[in-house]
C-alpha positions in Angstrom: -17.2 11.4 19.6 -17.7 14.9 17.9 -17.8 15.0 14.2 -15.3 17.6 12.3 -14.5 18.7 8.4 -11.3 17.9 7.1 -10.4 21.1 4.6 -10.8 18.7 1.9 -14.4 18.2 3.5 -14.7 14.8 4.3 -15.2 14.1 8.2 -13.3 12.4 10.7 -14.4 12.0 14.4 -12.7 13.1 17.6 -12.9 11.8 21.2 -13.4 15.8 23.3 -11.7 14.2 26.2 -8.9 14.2 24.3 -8.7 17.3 23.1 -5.9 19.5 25.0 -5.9 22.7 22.6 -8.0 24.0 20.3 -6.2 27.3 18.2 -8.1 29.4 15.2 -6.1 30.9 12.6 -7.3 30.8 8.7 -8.2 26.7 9.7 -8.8 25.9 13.6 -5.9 23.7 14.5 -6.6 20.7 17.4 -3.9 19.3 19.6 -4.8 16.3 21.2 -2.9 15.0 24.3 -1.4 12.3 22.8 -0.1 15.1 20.2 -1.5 13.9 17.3 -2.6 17.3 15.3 -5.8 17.9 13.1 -6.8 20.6 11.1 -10.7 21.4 10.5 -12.7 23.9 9.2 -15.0 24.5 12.1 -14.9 27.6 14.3 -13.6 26.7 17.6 -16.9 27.9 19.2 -19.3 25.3 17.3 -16.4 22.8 18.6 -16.7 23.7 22.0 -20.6 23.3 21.1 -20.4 20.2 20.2 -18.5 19.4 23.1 -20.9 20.7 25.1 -23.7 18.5 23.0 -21.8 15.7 23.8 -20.8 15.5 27.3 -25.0 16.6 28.0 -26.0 13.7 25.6 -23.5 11.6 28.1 -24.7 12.6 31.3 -28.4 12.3 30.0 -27.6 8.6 28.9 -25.9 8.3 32.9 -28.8 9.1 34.1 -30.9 7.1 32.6 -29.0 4.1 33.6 -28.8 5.4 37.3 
């Protein structure tokens, strides 16, 4: 799970394989592919960071266990 800023700033976590869209206008908008919307305040570039983050943080922990 990746952690994201609600504009009221709290956070709220979101599973990346999920994600199917990620759009920037004054807020960056996430689709997921059950097409449940968020709004955050993150760029989509530190998303895609984090994404990135995550899935090495997963493979690392793969192998590990290997």
């Amino acid at each position: 799970m990746i952690e994201l800023t609600r504009i009221d700033g709290t956070t709220f976590y979101v599973n990346p394989d999920l994600i199917e869209v990620v759009e920037a206008s004054h807020d960056t908008h996430i689709t997921l592919v059950n097409g449940h919307k968020y709004v955050c305040t993150e760029h989509p570039r530190i998303i895609t960071e984090r994404i990135v983050e995550y899935r090495r943080a997963t493979m690392a922990t793969l192998r590990r266990i290997a």
